[in-house]
LOVO-922320 format. One line per 4 residues: number of its first residue (from 1); for each residue x, y, z of N, C-alpha, C. Coordinates in nm, 2 decimals. Each point is the difference from the previous one (the first is absolute). Layout:
BEGIN
NUM> X Y Z X Y Z X Y Z  ...
This chain:
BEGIN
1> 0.09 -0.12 0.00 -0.09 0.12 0.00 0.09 0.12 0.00  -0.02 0.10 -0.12 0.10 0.10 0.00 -0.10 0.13 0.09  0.10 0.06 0.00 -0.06 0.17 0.09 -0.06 0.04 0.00  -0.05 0.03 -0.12 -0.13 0.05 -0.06 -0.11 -0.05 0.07
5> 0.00 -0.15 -0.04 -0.17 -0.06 0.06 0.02 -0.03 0.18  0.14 0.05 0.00 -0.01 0.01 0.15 -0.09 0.12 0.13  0.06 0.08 -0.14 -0.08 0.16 0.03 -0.13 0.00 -0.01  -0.02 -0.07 -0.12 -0.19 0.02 -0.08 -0.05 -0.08 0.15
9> 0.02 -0.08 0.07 -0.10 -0.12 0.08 -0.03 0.11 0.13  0.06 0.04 0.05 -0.08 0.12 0.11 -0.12 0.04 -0.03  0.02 0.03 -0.15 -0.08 0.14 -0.05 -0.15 -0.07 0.00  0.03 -0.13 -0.08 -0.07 -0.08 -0.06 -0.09 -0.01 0.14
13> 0.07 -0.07 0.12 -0.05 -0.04 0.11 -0.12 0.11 0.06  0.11 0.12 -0.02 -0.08 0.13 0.04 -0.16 0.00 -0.05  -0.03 -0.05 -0.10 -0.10 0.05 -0.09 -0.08 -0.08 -0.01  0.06 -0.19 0.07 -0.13 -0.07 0.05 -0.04 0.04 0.11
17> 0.09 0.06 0.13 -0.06 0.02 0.11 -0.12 0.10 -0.02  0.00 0.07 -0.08 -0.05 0.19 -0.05 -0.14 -0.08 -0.02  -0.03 -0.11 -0.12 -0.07 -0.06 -0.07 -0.15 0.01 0.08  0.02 -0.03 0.11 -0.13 -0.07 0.09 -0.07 0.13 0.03
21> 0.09 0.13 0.08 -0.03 0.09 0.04 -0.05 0.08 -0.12  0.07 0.01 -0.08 -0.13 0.08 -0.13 -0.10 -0.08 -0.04  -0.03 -0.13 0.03 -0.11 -0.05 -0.04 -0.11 0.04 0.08  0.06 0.03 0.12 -0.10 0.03 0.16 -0.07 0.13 -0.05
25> 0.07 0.08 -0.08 -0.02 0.16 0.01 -0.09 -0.01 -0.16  -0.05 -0.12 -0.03 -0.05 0.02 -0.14 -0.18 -0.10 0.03  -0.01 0.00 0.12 -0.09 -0.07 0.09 -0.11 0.09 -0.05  -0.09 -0.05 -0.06 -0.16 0.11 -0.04 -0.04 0.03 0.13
29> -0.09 0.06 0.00 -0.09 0.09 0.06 -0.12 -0.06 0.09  -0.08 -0.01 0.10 0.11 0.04 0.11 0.02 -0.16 0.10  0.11 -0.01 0.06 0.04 -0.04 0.07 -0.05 -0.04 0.15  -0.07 0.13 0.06 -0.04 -0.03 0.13 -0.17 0.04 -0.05
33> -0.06 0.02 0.13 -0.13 0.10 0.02 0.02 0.14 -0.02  -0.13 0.02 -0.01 0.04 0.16 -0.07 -0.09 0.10 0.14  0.03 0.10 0.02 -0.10 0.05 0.09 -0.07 0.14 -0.04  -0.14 -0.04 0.04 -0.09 0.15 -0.09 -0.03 0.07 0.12
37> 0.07 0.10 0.00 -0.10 0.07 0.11 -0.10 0.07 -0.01  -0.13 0.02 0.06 -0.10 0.04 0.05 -0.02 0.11 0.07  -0.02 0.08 -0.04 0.06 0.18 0.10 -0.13 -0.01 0.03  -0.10 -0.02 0.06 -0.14 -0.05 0.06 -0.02 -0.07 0.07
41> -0.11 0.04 0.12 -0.02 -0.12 0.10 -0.07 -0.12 -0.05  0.03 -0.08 0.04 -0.10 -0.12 -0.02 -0.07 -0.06 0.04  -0.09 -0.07 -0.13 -0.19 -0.02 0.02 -0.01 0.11 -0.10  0.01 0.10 -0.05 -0.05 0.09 -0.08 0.00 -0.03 -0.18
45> -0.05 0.09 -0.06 -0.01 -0.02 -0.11 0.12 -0.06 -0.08  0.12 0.11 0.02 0.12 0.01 -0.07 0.07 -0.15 0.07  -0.05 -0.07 0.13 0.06 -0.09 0.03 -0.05 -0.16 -0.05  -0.12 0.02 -0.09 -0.04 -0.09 -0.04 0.06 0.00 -0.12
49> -0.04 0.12 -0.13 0.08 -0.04 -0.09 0.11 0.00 0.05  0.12 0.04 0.08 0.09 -0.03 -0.03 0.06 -0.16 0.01  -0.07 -0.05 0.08 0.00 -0.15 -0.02 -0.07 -0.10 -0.09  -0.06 0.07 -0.05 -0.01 -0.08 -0.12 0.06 0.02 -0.13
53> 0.09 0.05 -0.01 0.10 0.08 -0.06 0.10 -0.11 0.00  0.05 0.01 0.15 0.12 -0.07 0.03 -0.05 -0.15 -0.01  -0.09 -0.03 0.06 -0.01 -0.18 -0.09 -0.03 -0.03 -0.14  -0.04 0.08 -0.06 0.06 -0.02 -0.15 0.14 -0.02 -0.02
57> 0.04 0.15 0.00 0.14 0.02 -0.04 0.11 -0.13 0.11  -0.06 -0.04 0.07 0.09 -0.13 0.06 0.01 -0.10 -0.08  -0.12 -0.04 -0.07 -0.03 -0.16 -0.10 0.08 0.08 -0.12  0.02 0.13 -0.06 0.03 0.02 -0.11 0.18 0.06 0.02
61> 0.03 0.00 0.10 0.18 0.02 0.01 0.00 -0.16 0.07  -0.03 -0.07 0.07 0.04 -0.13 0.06 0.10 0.01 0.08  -0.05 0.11 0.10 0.06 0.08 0.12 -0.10 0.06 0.08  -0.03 -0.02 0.11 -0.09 0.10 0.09 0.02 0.12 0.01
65> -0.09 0.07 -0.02 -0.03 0.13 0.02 -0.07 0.04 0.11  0.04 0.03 0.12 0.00 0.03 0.12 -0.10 0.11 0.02  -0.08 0.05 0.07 -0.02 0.13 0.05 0.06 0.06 0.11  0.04 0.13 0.03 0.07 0.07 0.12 -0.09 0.14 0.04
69> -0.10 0.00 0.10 -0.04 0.12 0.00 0.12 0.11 0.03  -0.06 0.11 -0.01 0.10 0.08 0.02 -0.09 0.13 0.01  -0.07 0.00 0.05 -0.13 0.13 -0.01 0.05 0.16 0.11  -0.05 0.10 -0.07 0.06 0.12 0.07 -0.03 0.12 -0.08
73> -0.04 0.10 0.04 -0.02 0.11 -0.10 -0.08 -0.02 -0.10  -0.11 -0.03 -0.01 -0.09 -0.01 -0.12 0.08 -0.13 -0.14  0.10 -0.09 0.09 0.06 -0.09 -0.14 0.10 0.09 -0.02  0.10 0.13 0.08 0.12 0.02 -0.10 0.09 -0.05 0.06
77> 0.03 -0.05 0.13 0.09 -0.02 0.08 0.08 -0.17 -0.07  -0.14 -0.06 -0.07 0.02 -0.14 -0.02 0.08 0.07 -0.19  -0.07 0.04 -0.03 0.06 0.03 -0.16 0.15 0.04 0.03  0.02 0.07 0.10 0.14 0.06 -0.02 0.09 -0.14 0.10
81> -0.05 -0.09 0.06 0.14 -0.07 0.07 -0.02 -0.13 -0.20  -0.11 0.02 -0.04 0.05 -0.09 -0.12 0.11 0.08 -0.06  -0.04 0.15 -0.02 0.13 0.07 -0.10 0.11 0.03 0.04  0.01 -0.02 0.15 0.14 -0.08 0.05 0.08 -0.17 0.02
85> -0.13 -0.01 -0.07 0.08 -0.15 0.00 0.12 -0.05 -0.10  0.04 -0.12 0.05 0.12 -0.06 -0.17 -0.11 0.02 -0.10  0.08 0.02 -0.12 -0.04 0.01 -0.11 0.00 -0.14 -0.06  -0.03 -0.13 0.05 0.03 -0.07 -0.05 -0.11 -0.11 0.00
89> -0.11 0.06 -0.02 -0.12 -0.08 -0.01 -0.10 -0.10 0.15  0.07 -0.01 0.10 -0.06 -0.04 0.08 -0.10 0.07 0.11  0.02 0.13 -0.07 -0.09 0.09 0.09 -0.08 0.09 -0.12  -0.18 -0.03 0.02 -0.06 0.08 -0.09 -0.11 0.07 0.09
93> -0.07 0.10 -0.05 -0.10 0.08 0.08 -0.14 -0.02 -0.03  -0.08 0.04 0.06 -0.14 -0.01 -0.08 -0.03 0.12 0.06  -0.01 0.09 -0.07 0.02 0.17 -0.01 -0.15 -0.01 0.03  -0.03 0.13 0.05 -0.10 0.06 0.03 -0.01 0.14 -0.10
97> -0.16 0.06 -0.02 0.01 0.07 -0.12 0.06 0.18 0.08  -0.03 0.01 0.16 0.01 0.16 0.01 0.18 -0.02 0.00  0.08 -0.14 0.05 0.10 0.03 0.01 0.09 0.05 -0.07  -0.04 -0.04 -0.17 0.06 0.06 -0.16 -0.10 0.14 0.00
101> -0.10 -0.01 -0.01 -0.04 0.11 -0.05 -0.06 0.16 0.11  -0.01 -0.05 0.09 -0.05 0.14 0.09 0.10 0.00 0.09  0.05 -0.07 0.06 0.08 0.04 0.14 0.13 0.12 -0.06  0.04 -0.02 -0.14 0.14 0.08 -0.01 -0.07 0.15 0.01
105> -0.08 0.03 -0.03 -0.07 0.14 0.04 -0.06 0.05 0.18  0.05 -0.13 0.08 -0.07 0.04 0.10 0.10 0.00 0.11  0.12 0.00 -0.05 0.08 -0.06 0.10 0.13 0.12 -0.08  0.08 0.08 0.12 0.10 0.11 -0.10 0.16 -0.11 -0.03
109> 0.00 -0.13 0.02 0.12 -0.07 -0.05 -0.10 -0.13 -0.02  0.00 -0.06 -0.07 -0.03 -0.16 -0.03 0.14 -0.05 0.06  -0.06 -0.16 0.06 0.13 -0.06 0.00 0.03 -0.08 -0.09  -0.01 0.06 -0.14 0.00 -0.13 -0.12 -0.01 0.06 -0.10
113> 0.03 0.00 -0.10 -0.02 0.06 -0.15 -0.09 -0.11 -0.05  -0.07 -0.06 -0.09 -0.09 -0.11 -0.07 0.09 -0.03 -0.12  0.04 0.12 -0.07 0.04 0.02 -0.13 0.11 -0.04 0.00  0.10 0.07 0.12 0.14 -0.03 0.02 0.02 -0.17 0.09
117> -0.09 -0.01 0.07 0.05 -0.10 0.10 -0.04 -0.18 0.03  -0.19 0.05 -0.13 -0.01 -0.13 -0.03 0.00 -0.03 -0.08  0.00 -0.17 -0.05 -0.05 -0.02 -0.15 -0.17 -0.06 0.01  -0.07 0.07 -0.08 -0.14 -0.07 -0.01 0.00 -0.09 -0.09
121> -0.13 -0.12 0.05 0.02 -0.14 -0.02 -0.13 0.02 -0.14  -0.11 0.03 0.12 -0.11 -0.02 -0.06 -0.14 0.07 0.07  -0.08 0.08 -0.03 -0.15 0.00 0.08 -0.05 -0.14 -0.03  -0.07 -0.02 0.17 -0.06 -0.14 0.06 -0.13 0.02 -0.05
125> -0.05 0.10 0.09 -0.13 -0.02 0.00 -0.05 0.19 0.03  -0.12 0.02 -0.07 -0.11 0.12 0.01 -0.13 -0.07 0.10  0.00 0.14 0.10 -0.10 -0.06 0.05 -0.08 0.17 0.07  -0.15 -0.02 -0.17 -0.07 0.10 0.04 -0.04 0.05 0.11
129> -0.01 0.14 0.05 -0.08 0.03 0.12 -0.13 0.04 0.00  -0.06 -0.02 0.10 -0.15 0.07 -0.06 -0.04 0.10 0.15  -0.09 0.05 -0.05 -0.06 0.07 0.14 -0.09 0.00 0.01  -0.05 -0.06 0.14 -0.09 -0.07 0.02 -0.05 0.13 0.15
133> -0.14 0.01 0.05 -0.03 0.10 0.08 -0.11 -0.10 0.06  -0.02 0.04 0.13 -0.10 -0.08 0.09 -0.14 0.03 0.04  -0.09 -0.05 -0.01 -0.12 -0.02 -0.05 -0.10 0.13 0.09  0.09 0.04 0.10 -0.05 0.08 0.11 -0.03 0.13 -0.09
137> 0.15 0.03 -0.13 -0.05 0.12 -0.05 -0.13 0.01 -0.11  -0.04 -0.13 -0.04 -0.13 0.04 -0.04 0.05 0.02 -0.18  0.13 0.01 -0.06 -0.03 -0.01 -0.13 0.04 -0.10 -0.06  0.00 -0.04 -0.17 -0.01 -0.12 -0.01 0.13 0.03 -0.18
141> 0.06 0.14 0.00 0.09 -0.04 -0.10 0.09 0.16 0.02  0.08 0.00 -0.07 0.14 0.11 0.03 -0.06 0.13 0.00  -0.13 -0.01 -0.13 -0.02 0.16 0.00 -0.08 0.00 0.10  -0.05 -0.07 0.07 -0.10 0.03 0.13 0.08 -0.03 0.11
145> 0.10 0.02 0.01 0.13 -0.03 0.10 0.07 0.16 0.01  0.04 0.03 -0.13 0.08 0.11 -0.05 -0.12 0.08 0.03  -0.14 0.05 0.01 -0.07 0.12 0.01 -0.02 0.00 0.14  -0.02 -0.13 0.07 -0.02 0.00 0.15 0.12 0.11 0.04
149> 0.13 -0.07 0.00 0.09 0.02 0.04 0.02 0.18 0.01  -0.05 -0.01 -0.16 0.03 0.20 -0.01 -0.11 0.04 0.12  -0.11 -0.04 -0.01 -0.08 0.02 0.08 0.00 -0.01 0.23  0.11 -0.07 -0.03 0.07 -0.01 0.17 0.16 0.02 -0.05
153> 0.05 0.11 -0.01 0.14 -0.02 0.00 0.03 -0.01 0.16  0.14 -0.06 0.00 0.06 -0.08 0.09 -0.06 -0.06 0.07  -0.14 -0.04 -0.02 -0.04 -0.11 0.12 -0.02 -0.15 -0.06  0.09 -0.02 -0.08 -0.01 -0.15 -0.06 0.20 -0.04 0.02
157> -0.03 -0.12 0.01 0.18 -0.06 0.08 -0.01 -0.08 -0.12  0.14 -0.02 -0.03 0.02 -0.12 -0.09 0.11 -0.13 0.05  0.02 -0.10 -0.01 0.08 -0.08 0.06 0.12 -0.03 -0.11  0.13 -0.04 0.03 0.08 -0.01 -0.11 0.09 -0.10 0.09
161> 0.08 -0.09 -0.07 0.15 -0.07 0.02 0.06 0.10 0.11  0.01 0.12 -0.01 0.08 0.04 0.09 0.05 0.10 -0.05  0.12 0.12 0.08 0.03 0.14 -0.11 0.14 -0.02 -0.15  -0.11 0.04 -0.04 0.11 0.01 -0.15 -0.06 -0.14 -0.05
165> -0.05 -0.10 0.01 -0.04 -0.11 -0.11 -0.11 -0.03 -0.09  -0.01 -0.03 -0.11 -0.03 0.05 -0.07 -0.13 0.05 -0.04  -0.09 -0.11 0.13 -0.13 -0.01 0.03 -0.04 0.19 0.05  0.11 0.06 0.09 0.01 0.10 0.04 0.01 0.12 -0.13
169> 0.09 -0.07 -0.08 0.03 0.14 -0.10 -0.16 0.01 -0.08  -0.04 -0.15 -0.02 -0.12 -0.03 -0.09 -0.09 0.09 -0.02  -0.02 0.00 0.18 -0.13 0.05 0.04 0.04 0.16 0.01  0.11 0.06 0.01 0.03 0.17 -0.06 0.03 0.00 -0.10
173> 0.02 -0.05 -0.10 -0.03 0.02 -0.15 -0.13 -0.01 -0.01  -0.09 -0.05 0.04 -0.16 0.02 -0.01 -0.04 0.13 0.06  0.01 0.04 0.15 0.01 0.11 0.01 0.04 0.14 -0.06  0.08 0.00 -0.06 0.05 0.11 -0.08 -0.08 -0.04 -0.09
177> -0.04 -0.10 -0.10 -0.09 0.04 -0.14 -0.13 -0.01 0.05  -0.03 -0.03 0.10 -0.16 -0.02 0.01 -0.04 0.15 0.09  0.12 0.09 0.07 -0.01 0.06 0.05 -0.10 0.05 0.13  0.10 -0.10 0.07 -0.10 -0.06 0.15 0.08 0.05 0.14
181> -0.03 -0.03 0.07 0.05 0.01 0.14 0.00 -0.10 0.10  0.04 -0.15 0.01 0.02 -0.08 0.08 0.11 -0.04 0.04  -0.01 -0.06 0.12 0.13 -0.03 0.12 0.05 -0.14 -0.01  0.15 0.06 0.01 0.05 -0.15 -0.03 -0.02 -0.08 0.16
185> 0.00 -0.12 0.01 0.02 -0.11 0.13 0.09 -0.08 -0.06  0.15 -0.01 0.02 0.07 -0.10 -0.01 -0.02 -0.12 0.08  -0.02 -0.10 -0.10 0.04 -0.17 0.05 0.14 -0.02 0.01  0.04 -0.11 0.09 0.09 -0.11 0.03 -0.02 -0.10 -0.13
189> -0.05 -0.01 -0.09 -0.01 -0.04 -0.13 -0.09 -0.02 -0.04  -0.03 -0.02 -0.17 -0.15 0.04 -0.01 -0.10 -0.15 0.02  0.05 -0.11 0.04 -0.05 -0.10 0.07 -0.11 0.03 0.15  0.05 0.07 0.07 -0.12 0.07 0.10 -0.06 0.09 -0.04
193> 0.02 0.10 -0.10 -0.14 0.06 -0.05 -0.09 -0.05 -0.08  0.04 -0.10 -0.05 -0.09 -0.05 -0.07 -0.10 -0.09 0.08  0.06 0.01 0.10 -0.09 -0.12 0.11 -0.09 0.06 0.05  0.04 0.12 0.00 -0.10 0.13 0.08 -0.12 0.01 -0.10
197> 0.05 -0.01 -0.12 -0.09 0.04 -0.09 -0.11 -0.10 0.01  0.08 -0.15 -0.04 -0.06 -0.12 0.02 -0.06 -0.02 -0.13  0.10 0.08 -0.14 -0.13 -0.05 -0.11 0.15 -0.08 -0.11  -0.08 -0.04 -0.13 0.08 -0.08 -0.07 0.00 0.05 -0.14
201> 0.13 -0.07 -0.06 -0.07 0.04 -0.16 -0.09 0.04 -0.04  -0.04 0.09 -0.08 -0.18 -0.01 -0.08 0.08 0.03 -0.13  0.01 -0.10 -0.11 0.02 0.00 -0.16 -0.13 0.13 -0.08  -0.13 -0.02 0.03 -0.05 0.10 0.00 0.02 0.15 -0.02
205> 0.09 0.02 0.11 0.03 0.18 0.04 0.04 0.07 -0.13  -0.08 0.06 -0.04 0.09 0.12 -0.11 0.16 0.07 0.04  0.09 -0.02 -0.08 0.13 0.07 0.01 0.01 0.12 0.02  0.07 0.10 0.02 0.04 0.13 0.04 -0.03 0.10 -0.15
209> 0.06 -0.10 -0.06 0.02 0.04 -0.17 -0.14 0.05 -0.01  -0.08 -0.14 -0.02 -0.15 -0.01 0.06 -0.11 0.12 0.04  0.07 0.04 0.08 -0.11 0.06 0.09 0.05 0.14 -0.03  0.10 -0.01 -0.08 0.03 0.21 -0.03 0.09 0.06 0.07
213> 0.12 -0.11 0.05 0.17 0.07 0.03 0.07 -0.10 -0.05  0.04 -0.01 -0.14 0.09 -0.08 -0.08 0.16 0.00 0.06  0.01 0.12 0.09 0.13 0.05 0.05 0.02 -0.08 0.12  -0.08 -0.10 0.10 -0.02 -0.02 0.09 0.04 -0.16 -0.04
217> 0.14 -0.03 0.02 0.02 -0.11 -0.06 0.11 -0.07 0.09  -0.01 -0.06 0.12 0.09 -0.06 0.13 0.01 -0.13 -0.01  -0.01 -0.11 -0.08 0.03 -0.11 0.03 0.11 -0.03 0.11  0.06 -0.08 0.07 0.06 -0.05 0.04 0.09 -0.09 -0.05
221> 0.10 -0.01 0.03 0.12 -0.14 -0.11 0.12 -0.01 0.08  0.03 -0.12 -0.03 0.11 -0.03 0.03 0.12 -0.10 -0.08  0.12 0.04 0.02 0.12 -0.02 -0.12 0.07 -0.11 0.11  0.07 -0.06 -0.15 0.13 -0.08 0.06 0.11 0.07 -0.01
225> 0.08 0.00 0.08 0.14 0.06 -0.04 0.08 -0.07 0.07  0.17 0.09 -0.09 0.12 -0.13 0.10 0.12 0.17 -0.02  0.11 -0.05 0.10 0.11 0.09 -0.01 0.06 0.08 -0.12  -0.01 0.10 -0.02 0.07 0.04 -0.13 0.17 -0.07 0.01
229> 0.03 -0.05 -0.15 0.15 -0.07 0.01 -0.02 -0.12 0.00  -0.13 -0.08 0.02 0.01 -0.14 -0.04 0.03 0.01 -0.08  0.06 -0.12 -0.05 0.03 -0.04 -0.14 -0.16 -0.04 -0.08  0.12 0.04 -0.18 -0.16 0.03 -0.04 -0.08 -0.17 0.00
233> 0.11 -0.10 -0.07 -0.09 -0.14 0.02 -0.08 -0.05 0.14  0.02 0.06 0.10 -0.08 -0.06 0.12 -0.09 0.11 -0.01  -0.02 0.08 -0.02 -0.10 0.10 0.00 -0.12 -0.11 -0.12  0.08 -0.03 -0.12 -0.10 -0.03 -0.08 -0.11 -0.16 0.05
237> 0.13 -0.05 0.09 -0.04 -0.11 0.04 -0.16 0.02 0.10  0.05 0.13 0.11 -0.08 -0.03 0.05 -0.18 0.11 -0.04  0.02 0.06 -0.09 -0.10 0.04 -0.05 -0.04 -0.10 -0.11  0.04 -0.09 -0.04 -0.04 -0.10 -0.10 -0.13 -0.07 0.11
241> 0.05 -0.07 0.11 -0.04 -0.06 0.11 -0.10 0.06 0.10  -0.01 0.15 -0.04 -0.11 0.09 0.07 -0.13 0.01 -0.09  0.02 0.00 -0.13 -0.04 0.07 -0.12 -0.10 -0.15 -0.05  0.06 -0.11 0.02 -0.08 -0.11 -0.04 -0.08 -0.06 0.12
245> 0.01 0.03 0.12 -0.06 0.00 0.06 -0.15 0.10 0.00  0.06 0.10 0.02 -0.14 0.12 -0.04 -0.07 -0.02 -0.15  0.04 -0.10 -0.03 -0.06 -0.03 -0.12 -0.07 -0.14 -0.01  0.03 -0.08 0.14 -0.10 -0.11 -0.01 -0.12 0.02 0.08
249> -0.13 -0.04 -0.12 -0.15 0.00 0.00 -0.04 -0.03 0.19  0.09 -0.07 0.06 0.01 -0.03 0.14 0.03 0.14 0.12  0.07 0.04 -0.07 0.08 0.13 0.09 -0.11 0.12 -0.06  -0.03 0.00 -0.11 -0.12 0.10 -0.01 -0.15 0.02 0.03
253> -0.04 -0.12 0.01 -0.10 -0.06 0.09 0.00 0.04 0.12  0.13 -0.03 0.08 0.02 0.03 0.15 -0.03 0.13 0.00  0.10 0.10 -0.03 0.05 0.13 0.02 -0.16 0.07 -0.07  -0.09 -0.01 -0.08 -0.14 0.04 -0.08 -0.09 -0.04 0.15
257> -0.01 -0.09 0.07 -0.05 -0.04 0.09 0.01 0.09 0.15  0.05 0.09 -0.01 0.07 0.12 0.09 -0.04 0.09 -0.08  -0.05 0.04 -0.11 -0.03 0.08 -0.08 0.13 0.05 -0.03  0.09 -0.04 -0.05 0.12 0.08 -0.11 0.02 -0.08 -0.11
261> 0.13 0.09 -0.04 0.02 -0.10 -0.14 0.15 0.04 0.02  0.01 -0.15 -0.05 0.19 -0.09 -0.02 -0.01 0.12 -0.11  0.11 0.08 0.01 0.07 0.11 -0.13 0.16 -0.05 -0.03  -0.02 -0.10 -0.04 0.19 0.00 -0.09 0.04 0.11 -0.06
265> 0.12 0.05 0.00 0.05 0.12 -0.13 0.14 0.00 0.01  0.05 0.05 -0.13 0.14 -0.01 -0.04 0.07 0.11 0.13  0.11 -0.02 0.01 0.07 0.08 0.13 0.00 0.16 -0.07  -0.02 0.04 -0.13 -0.01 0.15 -0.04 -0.14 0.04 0.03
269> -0.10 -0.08 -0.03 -0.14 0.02 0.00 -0.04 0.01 0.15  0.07 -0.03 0.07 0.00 -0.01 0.17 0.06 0.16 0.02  0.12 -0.01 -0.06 0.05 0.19 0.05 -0.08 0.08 -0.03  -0.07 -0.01 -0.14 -0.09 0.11 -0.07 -0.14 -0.01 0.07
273> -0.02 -0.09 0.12 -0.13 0.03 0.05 0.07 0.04 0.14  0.11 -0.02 0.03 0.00 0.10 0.15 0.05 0.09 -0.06  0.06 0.10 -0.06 -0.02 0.10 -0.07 -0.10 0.10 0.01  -0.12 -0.11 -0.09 -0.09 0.09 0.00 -0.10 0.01 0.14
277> 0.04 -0.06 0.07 -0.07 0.03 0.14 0.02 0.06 0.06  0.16 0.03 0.01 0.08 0.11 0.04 -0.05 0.13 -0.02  -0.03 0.00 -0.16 -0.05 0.10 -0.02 -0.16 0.05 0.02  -0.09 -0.13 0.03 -0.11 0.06 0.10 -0.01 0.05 0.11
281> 0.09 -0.10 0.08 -0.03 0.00 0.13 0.12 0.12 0.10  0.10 0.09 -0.11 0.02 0.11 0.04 -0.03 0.11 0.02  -0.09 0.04 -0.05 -0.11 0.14 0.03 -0.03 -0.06 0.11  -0.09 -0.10 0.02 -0.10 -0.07 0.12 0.06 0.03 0.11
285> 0.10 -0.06 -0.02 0.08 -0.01 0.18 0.06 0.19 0.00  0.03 0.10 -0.11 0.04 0.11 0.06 -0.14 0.06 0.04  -0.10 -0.06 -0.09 -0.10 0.15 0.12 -0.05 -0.05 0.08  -0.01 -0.20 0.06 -0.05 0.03 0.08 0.13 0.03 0.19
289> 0.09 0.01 -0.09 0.15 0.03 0.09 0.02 -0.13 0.13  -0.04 -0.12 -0.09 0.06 -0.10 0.11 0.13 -0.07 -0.02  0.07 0.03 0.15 0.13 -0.03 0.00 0.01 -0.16 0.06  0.14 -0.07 -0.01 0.04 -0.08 0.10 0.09 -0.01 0.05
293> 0.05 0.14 0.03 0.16 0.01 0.07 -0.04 0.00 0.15
C-alpha cells in the first residue's frame, strides 16, 4: 500500500462516519408531536375548534398535535409566546381574530409584529355573530331594536366577550352606523353571556346587510399560525395537514354545527383579510378610545 491510499483512508473513514448523521438531518417532517396553542380558556368555542383541528392534523402528519392553553389578554399573550417560539415547526397557534386585527391599535407597543414575526398557515374557521336582544324589550327585529334604542338612549346594556373583542368592537360599529346609545357590559367570555341570554342559533334572522347597515360586518375567525423563520417545507407540510382537514365533509359538519364555517385559504388570502380588518376595525377602536395598556 503506497502513501497515497494511505492518506485517502482517513478521509474516506471520515465520510462513512459523517454518512449516518446527514441521513438523520434529512429525516421528513415531523419527528416528534407538535404543540398548538390555544390563547383561550377552555370549554369555549375557540377550544373546540381548536381540537378538532388538532385531531385531524394528527392522522394527517402521523404525529400528535397536542393542545397548550395559553389564555391571557383577549388571545394576545398566547399569539406572542407562539411568535417567540423555535422556528422550527413544533409550535403552532390558533390565533384569535382581535389579536391580528384590533389589539395593535389598542395597545401603544404590540408585543409582536404579525407581518414581521409570524408566518400564516391558514384561516380555520368564520364564525358569524348575530344579535340577539331579550324578549323583556318587546321588539322582534333590528329596525325595532335600533328605533327603541334611539328612543331610550343609554338605557339598553349590551354583553360582549370582554374589552376590545370582537363581539365588543361588533356591537360599536353598529352603534356608530345605527346611531344609538348603549352600554357596554364586558364578559369573562362570550360563553356566559350567551347563557344569560339563554337563546341559540335562529338561521332565520335577516343579516345586517339585510336589515339596512351593509357596514355592520363582525364575524368572528380564527387563524393557524406558526413562527416567522420556519422553514418554508414544514410550513407547507403543516398547512397541507390543516387545510385537508378543514376540508373534510366531517370537520365541516362539526364546526357548521356550532354555527360556523371551516374557511381554508392560501397564506396571502389570510394577510389580505387581516388587512382588511385592520382597516375596519381602526376608526372603531379610535372613537370609541379603548385602551389595554
Amino acid at each position: 500500500m503506497n502513501r497515497r491510499a494511505l492518506m485517502l483512508m482517513p478521509m474516506i473513514l471520515a465520510l462513512m462516519i459523517l454518512a449516518p448523521s446527514q441521513g438523520a438531518w434529512a429525516q421528513p417532517f415531523p419527528q416528534r408531536p407538535i404543540k398548538l396553542i390555544v390563547p383561550f380558556a377552555a370549554g369555549g368555542a375557540a377550544d373546540l375548534f381548536a381540537r378538532t383541528l388538532a385531531s385531524g392534523m394528527s392522522t394527517e402528519l402521523g404525529q400528535q398535535v397536542f393542545i397548550e392553553v395559553h389564555a391571557g389578554v383577549g388571545g394576545l399573550t398566547g399569539v406572542d409566546a407562539a411568535a417567540k417560539s423555535a422556528p422550527d415547526g413544533y409550535t403552532i397557534c390558533f390565533s384569535g381574530a382581535a389579536a391580528l386585527s384590533a389589539f395593535p391599535f389598542m395597545l401603544a407597543r404590540m408585543p409582536f409584529d404579525w407581518q414581521r414575526d409570524l408566518a400564516l398557515l391558514t384561516m380555520v374557521v368564520r364564525v358569524p355573530e348575530a344579535v340577539i336582544v331579550t324578549p323583556a324589550v318587546g321588539v322582534n327585529s333590528l329596525q325595532e331594536f335600533v328605533a327603541y334604542a334611539r328612543a331610550h338612549p343609554g338605557k339598553i346594556n349590551f354583553g360582549s366577550a370582554g374589552v376590545g373583542s370582537i363581539t365588543h368592537l361588533g356591537a360599536e360599529l353598529l352603534k356608530s352606523e345605527a346611531r344609538i346609545d348603549i352600554a357596554h357590559v364586558p364578559y369573562r367570555g362570550i360563553g356566559p353571556a350567551i347563557a344569560d341570554m339563554r337563546a341559540a342559533a335562529l338561521p332565520d334572522v335577516p343579516t345586517t346587510r339585510e336589515a339596512g347597515y351593509p357596514a355592520v360586518n363582525s364575524d368572528n375567525w380564527y387563524g393557524l399560525v406558526a413562527p416567522a423563520g420556519t422553514p418554508a417545507g414544514i410550513l407547507k407540510s403543516l398547512r397541507d395537514a390543516a387545510v385537508t382537514t378543514l376540508q373534510s365533509p366531517e370537520v365541516r359538519e362539526k364546526f357548521e354545527s356550532q354555527s360556523a364555517l371551516a374557511t381554508p385559504t392560501t397564506p396571502g388570502e389570510f394577510a389580505a383579510f387581516i388587512s382588511a380588518e385592520q382597516t375596519k376595525w381602526r376608526p372603531v377602536v379610535a372613537a370609541t378610545g379603548v385602551r389595554l395598556d
